[in-house]
C-alpha positions as YAML, in Angstrom:
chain: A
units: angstrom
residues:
- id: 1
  name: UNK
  ca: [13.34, -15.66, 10.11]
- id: 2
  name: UNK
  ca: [15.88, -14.85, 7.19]
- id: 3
  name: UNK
  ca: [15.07, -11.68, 4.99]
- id: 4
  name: UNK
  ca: [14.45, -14.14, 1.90]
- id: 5
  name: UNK
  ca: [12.48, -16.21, 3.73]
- id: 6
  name: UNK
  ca: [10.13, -13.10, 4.78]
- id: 7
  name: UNK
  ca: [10.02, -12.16, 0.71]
- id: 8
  name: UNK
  ca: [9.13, -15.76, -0.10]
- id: 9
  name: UNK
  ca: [6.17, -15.67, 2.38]
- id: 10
  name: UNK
  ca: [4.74, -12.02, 1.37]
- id: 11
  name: UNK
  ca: [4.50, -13.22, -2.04]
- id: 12
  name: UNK
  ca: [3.59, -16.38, -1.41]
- id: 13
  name: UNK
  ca: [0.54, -14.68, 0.07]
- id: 14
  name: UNK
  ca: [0.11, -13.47, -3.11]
- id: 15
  name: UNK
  ca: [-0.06, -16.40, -5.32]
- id: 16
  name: UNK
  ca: [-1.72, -18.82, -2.97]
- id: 17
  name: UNK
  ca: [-4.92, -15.87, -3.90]
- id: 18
  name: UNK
  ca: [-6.16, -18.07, -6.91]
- id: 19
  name: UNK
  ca: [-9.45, -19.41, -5.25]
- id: 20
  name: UNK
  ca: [-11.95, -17.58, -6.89]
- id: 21
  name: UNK
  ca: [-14.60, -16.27, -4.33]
- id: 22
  name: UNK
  ca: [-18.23, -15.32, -5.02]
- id: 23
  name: UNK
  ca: [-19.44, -12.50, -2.79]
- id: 24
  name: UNK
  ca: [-23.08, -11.55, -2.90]
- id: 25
  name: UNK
  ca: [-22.67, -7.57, -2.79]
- id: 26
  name: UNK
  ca: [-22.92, -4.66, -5.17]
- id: 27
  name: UNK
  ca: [-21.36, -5.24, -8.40]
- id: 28
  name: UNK
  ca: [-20.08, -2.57, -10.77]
- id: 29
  name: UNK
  ca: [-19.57, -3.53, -14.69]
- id: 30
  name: UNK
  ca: [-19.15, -0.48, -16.95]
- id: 31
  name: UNK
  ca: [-15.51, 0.16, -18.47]
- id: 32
  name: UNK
  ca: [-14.15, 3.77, -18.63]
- id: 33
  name: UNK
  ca: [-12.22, 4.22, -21.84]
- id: 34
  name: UNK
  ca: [-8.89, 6.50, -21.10]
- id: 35
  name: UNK
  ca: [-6.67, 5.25, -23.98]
- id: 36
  name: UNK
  ca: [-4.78, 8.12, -24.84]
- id: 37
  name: UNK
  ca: [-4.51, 9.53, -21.55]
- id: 38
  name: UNK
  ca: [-2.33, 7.21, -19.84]
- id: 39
  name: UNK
  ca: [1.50, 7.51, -20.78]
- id: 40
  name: UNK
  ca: [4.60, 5.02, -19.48]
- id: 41
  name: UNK
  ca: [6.32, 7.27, -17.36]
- id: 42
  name: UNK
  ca: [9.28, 4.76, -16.60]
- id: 43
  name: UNK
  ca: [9.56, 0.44, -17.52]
- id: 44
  name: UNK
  ca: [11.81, -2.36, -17.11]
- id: 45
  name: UNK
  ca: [13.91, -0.91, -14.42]
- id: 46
  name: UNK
  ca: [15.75, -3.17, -12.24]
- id: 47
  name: UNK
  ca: [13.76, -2.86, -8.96]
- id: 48
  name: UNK
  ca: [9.90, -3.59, -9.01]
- id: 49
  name: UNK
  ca: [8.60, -0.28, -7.51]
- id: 50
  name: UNK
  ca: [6.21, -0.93, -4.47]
- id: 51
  name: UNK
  ca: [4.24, 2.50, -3.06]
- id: 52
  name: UNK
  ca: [4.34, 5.86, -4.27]
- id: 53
  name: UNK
  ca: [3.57, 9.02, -2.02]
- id: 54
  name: UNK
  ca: [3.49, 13.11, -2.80]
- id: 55
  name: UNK
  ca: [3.44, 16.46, -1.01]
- id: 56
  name: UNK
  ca: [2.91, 17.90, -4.36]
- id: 57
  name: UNK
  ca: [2.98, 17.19, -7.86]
- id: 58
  name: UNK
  ca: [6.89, 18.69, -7.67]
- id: 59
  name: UNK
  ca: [7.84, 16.71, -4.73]
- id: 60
  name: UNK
  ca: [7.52, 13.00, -5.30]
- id: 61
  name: UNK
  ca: [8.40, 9.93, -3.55]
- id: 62
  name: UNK
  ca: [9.07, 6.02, -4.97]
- id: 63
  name: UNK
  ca: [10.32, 3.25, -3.28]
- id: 64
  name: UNK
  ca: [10.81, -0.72, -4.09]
- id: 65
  name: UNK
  ca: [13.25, -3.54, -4.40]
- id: 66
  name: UNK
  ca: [16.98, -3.71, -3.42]
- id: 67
  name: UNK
  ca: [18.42, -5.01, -6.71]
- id: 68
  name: UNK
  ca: [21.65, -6.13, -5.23]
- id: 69
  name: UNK
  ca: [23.58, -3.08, -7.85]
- id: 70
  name: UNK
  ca: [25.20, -2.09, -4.22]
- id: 71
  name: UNK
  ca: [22.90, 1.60, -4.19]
- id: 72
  name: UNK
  ca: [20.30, 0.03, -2.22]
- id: 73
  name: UNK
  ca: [16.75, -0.05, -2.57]
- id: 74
  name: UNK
  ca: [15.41, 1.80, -5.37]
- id: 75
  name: UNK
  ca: [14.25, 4.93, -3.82]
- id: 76
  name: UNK
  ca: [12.91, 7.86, -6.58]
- id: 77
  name: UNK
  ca: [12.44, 11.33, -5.92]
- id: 78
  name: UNK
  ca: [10.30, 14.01, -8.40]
- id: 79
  name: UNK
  ca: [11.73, 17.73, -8.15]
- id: 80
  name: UNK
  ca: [10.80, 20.22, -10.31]
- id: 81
  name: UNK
  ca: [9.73, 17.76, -13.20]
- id: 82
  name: UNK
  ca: [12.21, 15.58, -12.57]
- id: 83
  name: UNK
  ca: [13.09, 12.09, -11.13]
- id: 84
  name: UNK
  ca: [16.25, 11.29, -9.73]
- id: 85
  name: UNK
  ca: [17.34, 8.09, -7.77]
- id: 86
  name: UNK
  ca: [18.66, 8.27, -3.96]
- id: 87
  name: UNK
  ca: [21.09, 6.26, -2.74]
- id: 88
  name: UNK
  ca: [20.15, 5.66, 1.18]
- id: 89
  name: UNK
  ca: [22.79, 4.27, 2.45]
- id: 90
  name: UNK
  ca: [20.82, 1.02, 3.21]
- id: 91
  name: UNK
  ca: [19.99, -2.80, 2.16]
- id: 92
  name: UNK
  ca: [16.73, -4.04, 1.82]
- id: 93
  name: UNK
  ca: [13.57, -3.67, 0.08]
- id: 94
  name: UNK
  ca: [11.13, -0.55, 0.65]
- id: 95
  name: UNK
  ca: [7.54, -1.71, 0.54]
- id: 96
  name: UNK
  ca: [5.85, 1.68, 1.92]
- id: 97
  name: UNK
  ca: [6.71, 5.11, 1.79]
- id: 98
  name: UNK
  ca: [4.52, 8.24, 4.20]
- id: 99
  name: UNK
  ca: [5.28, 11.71, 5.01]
- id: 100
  name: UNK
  ca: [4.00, 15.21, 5.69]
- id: 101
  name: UNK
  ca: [3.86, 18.18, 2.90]
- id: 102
  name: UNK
  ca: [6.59, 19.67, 5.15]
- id: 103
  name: UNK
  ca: [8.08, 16.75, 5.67]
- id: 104
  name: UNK
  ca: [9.57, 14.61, 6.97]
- id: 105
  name: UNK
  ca: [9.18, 11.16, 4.69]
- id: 106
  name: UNK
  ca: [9.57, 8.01, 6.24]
- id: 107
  name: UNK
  ca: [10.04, 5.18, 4.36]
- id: 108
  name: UNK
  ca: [9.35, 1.45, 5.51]
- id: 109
  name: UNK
  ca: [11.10, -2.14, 4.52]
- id: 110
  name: UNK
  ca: [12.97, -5.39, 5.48]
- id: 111
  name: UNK
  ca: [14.54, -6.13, 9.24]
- id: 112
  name: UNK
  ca: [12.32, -3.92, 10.83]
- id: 113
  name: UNK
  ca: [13.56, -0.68, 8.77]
- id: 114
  name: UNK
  ca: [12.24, 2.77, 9.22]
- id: 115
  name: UNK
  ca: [14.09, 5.74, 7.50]
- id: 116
  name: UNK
  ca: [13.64, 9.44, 7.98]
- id: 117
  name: UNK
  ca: [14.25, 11.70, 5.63]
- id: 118
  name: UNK
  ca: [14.24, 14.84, 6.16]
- id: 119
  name: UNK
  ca: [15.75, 18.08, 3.84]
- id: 120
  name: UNK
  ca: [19.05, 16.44, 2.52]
- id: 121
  name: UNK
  ca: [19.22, 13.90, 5.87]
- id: 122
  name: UNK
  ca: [17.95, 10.66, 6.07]
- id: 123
  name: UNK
  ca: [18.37, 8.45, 9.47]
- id: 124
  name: UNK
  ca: [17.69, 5.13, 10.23]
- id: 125
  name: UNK
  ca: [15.30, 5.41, 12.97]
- id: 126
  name: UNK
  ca: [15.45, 2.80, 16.02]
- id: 127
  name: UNK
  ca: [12.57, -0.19, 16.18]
- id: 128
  name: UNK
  ca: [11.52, -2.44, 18.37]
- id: 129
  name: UNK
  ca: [12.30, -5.56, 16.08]
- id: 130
  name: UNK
  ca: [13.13, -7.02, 12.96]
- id: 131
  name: UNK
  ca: [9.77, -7.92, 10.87]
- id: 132
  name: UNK
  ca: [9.07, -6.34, 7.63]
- id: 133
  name: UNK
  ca: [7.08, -2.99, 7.81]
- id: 134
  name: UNK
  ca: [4.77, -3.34, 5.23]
- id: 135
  name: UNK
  ca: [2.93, 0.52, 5.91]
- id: 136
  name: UNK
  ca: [3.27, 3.39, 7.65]
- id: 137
  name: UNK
  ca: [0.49, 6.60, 9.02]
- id: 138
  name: UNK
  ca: [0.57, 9.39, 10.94]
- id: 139
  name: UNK
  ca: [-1.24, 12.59, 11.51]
- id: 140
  name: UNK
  ca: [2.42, 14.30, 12.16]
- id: 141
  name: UNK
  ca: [5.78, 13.48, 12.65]
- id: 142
  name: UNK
  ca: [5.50, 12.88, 16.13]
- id: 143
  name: UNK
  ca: [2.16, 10.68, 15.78]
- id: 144
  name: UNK
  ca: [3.25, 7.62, 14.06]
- id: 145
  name: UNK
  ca: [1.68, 4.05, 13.28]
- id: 146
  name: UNK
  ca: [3.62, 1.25, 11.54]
- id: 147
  name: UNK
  ca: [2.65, -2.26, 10.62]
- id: 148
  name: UNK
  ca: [3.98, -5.62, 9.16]
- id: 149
  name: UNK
  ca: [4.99, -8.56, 9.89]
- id: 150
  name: UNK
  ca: [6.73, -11.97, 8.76]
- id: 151
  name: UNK
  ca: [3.49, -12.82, 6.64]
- id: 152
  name: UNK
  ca: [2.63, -16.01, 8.13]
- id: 153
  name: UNK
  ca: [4.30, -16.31, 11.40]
- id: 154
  name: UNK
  ca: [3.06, -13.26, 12.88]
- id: 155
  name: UNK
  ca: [2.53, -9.85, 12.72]
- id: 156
  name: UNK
  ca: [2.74, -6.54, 14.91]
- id: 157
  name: UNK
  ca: [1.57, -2.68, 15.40]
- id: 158
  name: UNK
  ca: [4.20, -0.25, 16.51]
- id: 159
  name: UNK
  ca: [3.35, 3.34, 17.48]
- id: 160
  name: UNK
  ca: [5.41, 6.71, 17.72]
- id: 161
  name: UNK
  ca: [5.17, 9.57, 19.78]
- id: 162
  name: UNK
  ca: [8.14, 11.67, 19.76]
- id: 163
  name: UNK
  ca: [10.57, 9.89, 21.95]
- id: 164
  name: UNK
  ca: [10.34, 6.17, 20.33]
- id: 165
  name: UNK
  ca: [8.95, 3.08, 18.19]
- id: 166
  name: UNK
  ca: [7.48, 1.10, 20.65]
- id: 167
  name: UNK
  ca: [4.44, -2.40, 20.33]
- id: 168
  name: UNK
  ca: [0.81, -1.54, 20.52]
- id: 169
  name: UNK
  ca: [-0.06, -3.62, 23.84]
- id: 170
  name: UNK
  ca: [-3.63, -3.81, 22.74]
- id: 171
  name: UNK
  ca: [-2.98, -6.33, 19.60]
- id: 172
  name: UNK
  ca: [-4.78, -9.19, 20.50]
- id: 173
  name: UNK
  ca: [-2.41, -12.45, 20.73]
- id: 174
  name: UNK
  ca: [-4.36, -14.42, 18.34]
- id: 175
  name: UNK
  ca: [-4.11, -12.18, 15.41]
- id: 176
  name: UNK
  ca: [0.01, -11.43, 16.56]
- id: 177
  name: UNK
  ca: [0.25, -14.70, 16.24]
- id: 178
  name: UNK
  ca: [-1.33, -15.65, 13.42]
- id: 179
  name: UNK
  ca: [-1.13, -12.50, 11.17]
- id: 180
  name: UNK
  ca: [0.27, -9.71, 9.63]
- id: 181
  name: UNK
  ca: [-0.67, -6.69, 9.43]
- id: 182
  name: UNK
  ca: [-0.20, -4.66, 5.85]
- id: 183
  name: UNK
  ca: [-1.40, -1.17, 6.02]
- id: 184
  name: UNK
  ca: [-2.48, 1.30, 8.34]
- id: 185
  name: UNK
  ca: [-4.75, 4.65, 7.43]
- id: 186
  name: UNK
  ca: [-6.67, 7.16, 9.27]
- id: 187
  name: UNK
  ca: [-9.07, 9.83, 9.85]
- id: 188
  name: UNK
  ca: [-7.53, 11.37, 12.23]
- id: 189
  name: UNK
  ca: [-5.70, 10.10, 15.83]
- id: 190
  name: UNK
  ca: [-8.37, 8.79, 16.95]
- id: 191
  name: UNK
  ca: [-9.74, 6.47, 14.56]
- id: 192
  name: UNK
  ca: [-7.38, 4.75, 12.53]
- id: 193
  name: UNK
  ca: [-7.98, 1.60, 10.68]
- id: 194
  name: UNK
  ca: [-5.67, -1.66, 10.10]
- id: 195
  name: UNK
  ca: [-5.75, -4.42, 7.87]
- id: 196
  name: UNK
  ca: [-3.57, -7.17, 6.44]
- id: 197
  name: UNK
  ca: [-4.06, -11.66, 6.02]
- id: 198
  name: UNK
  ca: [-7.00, -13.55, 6.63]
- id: 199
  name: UNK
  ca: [-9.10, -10.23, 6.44]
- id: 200
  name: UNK
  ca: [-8.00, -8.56, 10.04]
- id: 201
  name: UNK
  ca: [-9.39, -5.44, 10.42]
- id: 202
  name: UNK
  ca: [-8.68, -3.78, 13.49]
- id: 203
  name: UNK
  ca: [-9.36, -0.34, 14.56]
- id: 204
  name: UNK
  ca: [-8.50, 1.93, 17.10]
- id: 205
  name: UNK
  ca: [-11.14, 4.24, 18.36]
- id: 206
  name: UNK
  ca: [-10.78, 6.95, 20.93]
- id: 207
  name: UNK
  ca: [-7.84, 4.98, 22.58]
- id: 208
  name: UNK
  ca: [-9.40, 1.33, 22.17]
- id: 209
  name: UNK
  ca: [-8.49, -1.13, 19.99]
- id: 210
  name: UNK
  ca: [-11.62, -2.81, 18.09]
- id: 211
  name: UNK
  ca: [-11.60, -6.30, 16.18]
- id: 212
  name: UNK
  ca: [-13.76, -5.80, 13.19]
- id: 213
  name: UNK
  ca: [-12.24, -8.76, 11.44]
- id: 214
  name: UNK
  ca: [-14.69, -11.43, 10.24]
- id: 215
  name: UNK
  ca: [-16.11, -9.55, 6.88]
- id: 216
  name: UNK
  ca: [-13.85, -11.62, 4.84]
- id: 217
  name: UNK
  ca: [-11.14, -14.42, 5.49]
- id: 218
  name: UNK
  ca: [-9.00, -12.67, 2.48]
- id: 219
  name: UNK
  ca: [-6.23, -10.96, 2.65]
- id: 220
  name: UNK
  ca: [-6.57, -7.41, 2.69]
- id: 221
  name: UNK
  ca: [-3.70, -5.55, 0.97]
- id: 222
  name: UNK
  ca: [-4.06, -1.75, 1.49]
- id: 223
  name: UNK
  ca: [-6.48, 0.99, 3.04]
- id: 224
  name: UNK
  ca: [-7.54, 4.58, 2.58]
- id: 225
  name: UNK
  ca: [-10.29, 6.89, 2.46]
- id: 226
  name: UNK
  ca: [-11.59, 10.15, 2.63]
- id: 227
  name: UNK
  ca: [-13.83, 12.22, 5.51]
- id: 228
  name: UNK
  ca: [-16.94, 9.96, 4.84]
- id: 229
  name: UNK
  ca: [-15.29, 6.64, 3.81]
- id: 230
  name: UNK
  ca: [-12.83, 3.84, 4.59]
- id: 231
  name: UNK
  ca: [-11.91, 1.52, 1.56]
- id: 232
  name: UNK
  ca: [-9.38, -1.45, 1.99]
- id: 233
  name: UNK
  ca: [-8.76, -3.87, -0.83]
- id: 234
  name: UNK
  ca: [-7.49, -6.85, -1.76]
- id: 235
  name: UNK
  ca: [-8.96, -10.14, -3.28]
- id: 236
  name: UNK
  ca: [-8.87, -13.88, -4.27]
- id: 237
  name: UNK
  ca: [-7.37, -15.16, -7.99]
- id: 238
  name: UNK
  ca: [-9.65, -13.76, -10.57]
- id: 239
  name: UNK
  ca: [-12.23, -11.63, -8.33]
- id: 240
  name: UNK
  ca: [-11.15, -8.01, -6.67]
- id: 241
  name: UNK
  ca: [-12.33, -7.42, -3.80]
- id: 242
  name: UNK
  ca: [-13.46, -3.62, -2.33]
- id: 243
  name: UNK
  ca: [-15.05, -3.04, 1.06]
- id: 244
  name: UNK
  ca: [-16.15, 0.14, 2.10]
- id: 245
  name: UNK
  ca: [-16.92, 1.51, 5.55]
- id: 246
  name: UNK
  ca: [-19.46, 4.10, 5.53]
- id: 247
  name: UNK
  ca: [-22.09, 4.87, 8.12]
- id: 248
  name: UNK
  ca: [-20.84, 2.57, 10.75]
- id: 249
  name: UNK
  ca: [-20.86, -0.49, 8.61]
- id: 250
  name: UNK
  ca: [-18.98, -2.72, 6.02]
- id: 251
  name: UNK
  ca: [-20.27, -2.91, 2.61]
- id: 252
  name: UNK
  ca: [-18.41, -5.61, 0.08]
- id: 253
  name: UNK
  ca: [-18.88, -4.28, -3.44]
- id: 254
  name: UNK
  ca: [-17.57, -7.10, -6.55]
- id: 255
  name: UNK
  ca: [-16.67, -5.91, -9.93]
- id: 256
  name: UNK
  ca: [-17.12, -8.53, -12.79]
- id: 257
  name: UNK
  ca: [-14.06, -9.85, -13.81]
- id: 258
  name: UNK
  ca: [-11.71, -8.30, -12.00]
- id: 259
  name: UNK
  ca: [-8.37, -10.02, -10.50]
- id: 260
  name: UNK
  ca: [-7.15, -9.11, -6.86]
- id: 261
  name: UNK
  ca: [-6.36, -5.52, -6.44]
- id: 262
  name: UNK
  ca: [-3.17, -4.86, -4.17]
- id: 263
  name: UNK
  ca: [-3.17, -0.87, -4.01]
- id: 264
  name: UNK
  ca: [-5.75, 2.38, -3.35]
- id: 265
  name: UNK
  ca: [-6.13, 5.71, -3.05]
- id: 266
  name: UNK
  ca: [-9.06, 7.66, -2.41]
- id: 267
  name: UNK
  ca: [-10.23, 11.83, -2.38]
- id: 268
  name: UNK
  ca: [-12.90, 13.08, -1.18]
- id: 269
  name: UNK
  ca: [-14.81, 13.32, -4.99]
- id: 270
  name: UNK
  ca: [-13.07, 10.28, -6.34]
- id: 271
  name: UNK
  ca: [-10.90, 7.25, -6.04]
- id: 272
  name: UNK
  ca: [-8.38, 4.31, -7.78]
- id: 273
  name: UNK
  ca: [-6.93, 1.04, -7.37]
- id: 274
  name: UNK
  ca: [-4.74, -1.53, -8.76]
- id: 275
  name: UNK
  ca: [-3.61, -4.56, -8.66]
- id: 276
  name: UNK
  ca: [-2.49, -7.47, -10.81]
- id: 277
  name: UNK
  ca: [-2.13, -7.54, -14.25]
- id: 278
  name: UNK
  ca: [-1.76, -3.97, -15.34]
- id: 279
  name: UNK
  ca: [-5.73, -3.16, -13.40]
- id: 280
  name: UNK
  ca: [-7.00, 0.15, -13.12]
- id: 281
  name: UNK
  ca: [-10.43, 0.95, -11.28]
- id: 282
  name: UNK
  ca: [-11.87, 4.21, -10.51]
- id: 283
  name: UNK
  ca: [-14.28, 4.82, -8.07]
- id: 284
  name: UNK
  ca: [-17.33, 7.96, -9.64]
- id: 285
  name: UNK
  ca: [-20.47, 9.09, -8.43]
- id: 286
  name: UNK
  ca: [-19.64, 6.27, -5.30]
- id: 287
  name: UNK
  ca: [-19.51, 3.13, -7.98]
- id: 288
  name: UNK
  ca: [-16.34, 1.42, -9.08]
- id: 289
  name: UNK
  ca: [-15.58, 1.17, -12.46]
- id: 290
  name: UNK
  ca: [-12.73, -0.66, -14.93]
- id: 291
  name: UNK
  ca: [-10.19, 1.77, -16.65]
- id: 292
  name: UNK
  ca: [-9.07, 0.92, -20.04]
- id: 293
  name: UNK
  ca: [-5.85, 2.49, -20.13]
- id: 294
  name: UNK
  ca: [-4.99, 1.31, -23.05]
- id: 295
  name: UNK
  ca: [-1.77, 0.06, -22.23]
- id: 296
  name: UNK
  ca: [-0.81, -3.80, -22.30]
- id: 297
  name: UNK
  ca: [0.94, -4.81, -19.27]
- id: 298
  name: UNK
  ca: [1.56, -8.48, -17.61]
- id: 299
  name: UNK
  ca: [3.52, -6.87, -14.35]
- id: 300
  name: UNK
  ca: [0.93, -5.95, -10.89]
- id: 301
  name: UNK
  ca: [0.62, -2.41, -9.86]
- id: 302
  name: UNK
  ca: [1.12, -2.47, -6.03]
- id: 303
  name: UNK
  ca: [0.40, 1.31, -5.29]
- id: 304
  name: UNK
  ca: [-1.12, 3.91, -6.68]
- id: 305
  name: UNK
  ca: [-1.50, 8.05, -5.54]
- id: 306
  name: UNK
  ca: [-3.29, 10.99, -7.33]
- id: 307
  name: UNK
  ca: [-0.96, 14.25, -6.86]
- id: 308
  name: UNK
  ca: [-1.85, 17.99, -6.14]
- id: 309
  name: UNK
  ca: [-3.44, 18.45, -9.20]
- id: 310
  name: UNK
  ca: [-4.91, 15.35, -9.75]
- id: 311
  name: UNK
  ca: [-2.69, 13.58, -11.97]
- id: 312
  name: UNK
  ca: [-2.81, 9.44, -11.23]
- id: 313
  name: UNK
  ca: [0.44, 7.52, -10.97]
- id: 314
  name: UNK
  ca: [0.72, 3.82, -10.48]
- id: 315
  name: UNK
  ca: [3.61, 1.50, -9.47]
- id: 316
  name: UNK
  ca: [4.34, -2.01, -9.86]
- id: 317
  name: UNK
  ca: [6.47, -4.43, -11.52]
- id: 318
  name: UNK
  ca: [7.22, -8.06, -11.41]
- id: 319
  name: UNK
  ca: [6.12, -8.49, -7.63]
- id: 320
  name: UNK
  ca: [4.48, -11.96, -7.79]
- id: 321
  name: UNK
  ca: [7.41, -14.28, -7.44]
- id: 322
  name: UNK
  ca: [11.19, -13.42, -7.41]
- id: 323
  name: UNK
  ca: [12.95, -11.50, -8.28]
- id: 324
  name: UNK
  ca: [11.51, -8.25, -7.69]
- id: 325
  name: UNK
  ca: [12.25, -6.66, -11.07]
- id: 326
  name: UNK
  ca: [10.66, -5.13, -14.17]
- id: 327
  name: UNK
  ca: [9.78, -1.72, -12.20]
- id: 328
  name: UNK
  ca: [6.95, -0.20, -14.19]
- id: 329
  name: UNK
  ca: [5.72, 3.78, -13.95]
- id: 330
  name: UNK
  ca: [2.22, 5.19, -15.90]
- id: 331
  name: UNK
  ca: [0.81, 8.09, -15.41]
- id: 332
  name: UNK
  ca: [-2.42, 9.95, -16.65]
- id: 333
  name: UNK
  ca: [-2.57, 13.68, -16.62]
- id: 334
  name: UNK
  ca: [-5.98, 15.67, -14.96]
...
């Protein structure tokens, strides 16, 4: 399947989410009022930008959309203050980025690509195939997970231990088949968590490989959590939808008018996601809640992170329909 093709289906995903769907569940309805404390950092670049990822607030990672301005994909680094663009050397759009607080970063996208970057070096690692890789985990460097897929024709799970990429045996043939998967997250090696279209959840426990899927035929766009929690989101046209693991079971939460959310984060005393339409949520005192940022935006945030001192920083752009443009930075301070 052509790399266009492959974009076309991924946000085709997207749009085809305009069914609205009523969930009986917890709902959360107060607003938080931050206007004031949420800046533009950066808007109207050329490349929507997809996922965001830090060591520390001084050493920042971006990555999104291949232009076509022959540098690449947009690719954004934060040192000392300061963001500069990297050219890697590569074609393609980025759609995750993951690394280690001593690195290295590895960075995810279009025909199957993996780079490494480490110090001032960045390699284009090997892969078993040519799918999109829509996310990327690890607990170190040489204890990898990676996920993605060609949307609608099928998905896969790779894993890396030091020598290579190489296919999870233990994905079922159905959901191969007939899914992809978008993001991968853990607690630790031995229980990680993956989700992605139709509302797969999979995950791998103590060397298993468990089908949880079921809670919801949505898509589910991105997962995370803390010691105590698992959150993945995602949603359906006008209604967000949040389901948390905690104490062995899934919990679907609904917050009142609230379109699909695409992107989370979560730390151990607090949380956020985004999604379409310039949303921010924040999850206090274990209840989700809408942020007024006070800023008017039509583009989607796909990612968001909260840095070493517990700044917020979201991502997004024009990611709904080509071309992937209109990259849009905000950021609120602790």
């Amino acid at each position: 399947m052509s790399n266009p093709t492959i974009k076309r289906l991924y946000i085709a995903i997207i749009l085809t989410l305009l069914v609205v769907f009523t969930a009986g569940c917890s709902e959360n309805n107060s607003d938080i009022d931050e206007i004031g404390k949420w800046v533009i950092v950066d808007a109207g670049l050329p490349s929507a930008l997809i996922s965001i990822w830090g060591s520390s607030v001084d050493d920042m990672w971006v990555v999104g959309a291949d232009s076509g301005d022959g540098i690449g994909p947009m690719v954004l680094h934060r040192d000392k203050g300061k963001w500069s663009r990297i050219n890697t050397g590569r074609t393609g759009d980025l759609w995750w980025v993951f690394g280690f607080d001593e690195g290295p970063i590895f960075m995810g996208g279009e025909n199957g690509m993996i780079l490494r970057q480490e110090g001032d070096v960045m390699k284009l690692m090997e892969t078993p195939g040519r799918a999109t890789v829509f996310g990327i985990w690890g607990t170190s460097p040489n204890d990898l997970w990676a996920v993605g897929g060609n949307v609608i024709d099928g998905g896969f799970v790779w894993r890396y231990t030091g020598d290579k990429w190489f296919e999870l045996a233990q994905l079922p043939e159905n959901i191969k088949t007939n899914h992809s998967m978008f993001k991968v997250w853990g607690k630790d090696s031995n229980d990680v968590w993956i989700i992605g279209t139709g509302g797969v959840i999979l995950n791998y426990k103590n060397g298993t490989l468990l089908d949880q899927s079921g809670i919801t035929n949505r898509t589910l766009f991105t997962i995370h959590g803390n010691s105590d929690i698992a959150i993945t989101v995602g949603g359906s046209g006008e209604e967000g939808k949040i389901l948390e693991y905690q104490d062995n079971a899934w919990k679907e939460i609904s917050l009142k008018e609230t379109p699909h959310i695409i992107g989370i984060r979560v730390e151990e005393q607090t949380g956020y996601a985004v999604g379409i339409r310039g949303t921010v949520l924040k999850r206090d005192n274990n209840r989700w809640h809408k942020v007024n940022t006070g800023i008017d935006l039509s583009e989607a945030f796909h990612s968001v992170w909260i840095d070493s001192e517990g700044g917020v920083w979201a991502v997004g752009g024009k990611v709904l329909a080509p071309p992937l443009v209109d990259g849009v930075m905000i950021y609120r301070a602790p």
